[in-house]
C-alpha positions as CSV (number, residue, x, y, z in Angstrom):
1,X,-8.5,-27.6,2.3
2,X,-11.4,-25.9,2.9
3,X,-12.3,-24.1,-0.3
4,X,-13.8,-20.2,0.8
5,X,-15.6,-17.7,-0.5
6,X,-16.7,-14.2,0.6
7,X,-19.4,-12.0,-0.6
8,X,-19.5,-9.0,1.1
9,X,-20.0,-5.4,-0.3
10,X,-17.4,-3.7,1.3
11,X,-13.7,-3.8,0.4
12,X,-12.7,-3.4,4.1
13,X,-14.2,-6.7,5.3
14,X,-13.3,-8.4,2.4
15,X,-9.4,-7.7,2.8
16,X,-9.1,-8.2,6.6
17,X,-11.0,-11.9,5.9
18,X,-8.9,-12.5,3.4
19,X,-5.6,-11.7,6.1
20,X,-7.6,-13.9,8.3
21,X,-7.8,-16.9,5.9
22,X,-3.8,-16.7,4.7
23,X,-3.3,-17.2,8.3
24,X,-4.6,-20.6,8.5
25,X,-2.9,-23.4,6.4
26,X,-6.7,-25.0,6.0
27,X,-8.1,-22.3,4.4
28,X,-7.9,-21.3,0.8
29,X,-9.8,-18.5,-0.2
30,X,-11.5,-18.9,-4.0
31,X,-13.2,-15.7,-4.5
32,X,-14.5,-12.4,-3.9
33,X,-18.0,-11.4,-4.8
34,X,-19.3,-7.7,-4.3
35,X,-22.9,-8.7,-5.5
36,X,-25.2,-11.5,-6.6
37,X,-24.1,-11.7,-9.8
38,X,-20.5,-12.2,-8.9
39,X,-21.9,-14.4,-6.3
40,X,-23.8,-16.7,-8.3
41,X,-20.7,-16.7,-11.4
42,X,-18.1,-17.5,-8.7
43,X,-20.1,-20.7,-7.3
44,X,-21.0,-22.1,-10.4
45,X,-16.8,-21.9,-11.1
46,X,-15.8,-22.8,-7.9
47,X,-18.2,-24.6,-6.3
48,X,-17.2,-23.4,-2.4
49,X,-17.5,-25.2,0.8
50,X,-18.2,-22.0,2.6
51,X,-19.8,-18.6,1.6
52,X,-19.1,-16.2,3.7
53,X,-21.8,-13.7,3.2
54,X,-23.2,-10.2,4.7
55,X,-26.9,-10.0,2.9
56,X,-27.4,-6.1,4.4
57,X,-26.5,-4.3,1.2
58,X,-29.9,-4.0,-0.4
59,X,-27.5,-2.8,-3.8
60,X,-26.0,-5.5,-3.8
61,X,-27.2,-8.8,-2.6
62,X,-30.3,-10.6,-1.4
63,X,-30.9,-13.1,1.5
64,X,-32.3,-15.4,-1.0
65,X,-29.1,-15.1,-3.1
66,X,-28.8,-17.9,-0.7
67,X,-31.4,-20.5,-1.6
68,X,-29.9,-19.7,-5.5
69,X,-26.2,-20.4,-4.2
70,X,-27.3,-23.7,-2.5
71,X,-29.7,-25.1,-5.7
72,X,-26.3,-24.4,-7.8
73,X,-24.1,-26.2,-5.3
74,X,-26.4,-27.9,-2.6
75,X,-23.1,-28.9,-0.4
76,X,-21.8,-25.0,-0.3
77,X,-22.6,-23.9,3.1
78,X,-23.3,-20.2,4.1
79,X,-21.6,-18.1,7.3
80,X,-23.4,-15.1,7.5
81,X,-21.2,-12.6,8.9
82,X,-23.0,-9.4,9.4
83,X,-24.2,-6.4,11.6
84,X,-28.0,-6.8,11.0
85,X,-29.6,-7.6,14.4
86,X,-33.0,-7.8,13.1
87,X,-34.6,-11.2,15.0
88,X,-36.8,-11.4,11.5
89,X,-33.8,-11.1,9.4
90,X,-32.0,-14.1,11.6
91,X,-34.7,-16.2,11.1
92,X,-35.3,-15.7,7.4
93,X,-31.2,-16.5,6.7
94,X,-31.5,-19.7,8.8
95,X,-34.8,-20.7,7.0
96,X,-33.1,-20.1,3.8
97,X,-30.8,-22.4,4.4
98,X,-27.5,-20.8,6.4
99,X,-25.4,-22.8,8.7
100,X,-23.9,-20.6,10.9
101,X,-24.3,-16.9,11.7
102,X,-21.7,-14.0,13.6
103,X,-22.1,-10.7,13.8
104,X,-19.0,-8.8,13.1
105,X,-18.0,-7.8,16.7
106,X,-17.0,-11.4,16.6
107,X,-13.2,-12.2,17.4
108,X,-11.1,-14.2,14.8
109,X,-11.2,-17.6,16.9
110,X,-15.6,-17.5,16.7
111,X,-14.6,-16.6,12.9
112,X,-12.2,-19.4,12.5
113,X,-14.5,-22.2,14.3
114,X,-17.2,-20.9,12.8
115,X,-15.8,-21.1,9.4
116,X,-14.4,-25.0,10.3
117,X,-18.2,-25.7,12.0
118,X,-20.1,-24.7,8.8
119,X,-17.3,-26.9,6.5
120,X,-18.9,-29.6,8.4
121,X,-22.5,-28.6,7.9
122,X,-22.7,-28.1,11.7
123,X,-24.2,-25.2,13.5
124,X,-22.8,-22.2,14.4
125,X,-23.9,-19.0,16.1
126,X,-22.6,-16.4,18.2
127,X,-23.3,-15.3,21.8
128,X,-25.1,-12.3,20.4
129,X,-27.2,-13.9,18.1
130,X,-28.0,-16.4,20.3
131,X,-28.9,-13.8,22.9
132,X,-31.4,-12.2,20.5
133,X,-33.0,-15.3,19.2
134,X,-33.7,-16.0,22.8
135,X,-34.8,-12.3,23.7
136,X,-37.4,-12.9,20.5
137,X,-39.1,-16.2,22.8
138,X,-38.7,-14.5,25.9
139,X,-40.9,-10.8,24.6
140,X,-42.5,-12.8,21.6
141,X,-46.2,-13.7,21.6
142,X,-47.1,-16.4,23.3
143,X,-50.0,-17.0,21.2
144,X,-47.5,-18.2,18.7
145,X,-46.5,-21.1,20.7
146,X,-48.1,-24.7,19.7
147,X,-47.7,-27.8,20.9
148,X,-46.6,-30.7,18.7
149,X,-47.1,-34.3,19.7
150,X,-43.5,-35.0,19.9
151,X,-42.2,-38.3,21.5
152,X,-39.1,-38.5,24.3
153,X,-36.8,-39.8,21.8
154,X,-37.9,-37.2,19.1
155,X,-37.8,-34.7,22.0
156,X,-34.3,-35.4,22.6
157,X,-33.4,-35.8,19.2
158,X,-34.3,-31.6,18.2
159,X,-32.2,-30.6,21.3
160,X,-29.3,-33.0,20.1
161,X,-29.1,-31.2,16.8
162,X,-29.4,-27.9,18.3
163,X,-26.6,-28.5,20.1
164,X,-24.9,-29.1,16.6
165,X,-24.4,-32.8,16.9
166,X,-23.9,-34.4,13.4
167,X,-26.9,-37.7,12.8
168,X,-23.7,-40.3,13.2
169,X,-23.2,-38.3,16.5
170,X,-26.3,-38.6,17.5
171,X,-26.6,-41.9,16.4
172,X,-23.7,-43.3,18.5
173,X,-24.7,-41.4,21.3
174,X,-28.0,-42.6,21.4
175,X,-27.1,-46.3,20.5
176,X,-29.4,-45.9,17.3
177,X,-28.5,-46.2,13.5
178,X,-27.5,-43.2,11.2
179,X,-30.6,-44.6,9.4
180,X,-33.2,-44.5,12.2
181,X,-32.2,-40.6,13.4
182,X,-32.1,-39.7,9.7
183,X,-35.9,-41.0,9.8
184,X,-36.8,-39.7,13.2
185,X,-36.2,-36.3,12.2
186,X,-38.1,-36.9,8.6
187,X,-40.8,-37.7,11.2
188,X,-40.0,-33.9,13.3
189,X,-40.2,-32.0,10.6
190,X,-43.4,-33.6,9.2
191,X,-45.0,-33.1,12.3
192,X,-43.4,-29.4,12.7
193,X,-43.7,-28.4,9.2
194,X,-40.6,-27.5,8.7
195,X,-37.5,-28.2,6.1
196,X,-34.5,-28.5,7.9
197,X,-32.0,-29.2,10.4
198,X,-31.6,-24.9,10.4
199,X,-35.3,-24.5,11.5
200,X,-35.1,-27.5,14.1
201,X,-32.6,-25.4,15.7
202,X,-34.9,-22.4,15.8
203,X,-37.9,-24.2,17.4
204,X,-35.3,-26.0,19.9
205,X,-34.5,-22.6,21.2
206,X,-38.2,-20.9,21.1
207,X,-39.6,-23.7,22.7
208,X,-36.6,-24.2,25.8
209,X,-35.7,-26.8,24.4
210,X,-31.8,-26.1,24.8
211,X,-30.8,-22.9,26.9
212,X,-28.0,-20.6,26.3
213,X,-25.3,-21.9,28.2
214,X,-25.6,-25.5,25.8
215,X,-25.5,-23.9,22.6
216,X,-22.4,-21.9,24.1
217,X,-21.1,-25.4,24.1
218,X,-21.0,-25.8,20.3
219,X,-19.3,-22.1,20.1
């Protein structure tokens, strides 16, 4: 069982997730939380394997509600769900430390693999927010761009786990150990300077590293 929890302001979105989840004998549904406090109470209680969480209620929570949540219970994982198509905003979320992230024009089967995807610790976005993620490197400033002295293997590695390929994925698919991927991307993100497998997939996409139509293959 999947153990989930939502924390979203409004009571609408709440009730028709929570029809969504009774539909599906995996699912079981541990909470509701209409601001951080609840949020943060909830987690240390139930200690979920997915948050399901819409940040754009200033009232009533955060974005870095999510970076609490995750030093509480590092193996909760977020889904954003939400209708904030800021580029800026996307980025911050993923930096932070969410797995996946739908807007909510999204159908119930992107909701349900995106809810099964995140369980896993695996990536998951949208069409749409992979279309403005890409729109962002397509109008951003080039000036922005810098080049890393990454290696083929290292290379291939980033676009691997863009794709949402797990390490032991990667490692059979590569012929490597879990070990020796684990250090190749403690290598990446030394060299990138970044934190985590959610960034990777950010530079993987600004730099063309994977196009649209491959991380359509994860969703």
């Amino acid at each position: 069982m999947i153990k989930i929890l939502i924390a979203d302001a409004q009571y609408l979105v709440r009730i028709g997730l929570i029809n969504l989840l009774a539909a599906t004998k995996d699912f079981k549904m541990v909470g509701e939380a209409v601001n951080s406090s609840e949020l943060i109470q909830l987690t240390k209680e139930q200690h979920p394997d997915v948050v399901i969480f819409d940040y754009n209620s200033a009232k009533n929570f955060l974005q870095e509600d999510i970076e609490t949540v995750k030093k509480i219970s590092p193996k909760t994982n977020f889904l954003i769900i939400s209708a904030d198509d800021s580029k800026s905003n996307i980025y911050k979320a993923i930096e932070l430390g969410a797995v996946s992230f739908l807007t909510k024009e999204c159908d119930k089967e992107e909701i349900v693999g995106a809810i099964y995807a995140t369980a896993k610790n695996e990536k998951f976005l949208c069409h749409k927010v992979i279309d403005i993620i890409i729109e962002k490197h397509m109008h951003g400033d080039e000036d922005n761009c810098k080049a890393f002295n990454l290696s083929l293997r290292e290379t291939e590695i980033i676009k691997l786990t863009a794709k949402g390929w797990t390490a032991k994925t990667i490692a059979g698919h590569l012929f490597l150990s879990t070990h020796t991927v684990y250090t190749h991307k403690k290598n990446i993100m030394k060299k990138l300077k970044i934190n985590s497998s959610s960034e990777m997939i950010v530079y993987a996409i600004q730099n063309g590293l994977v196009t649209k139509e491959e991380m359509a293959e994860t969703v």
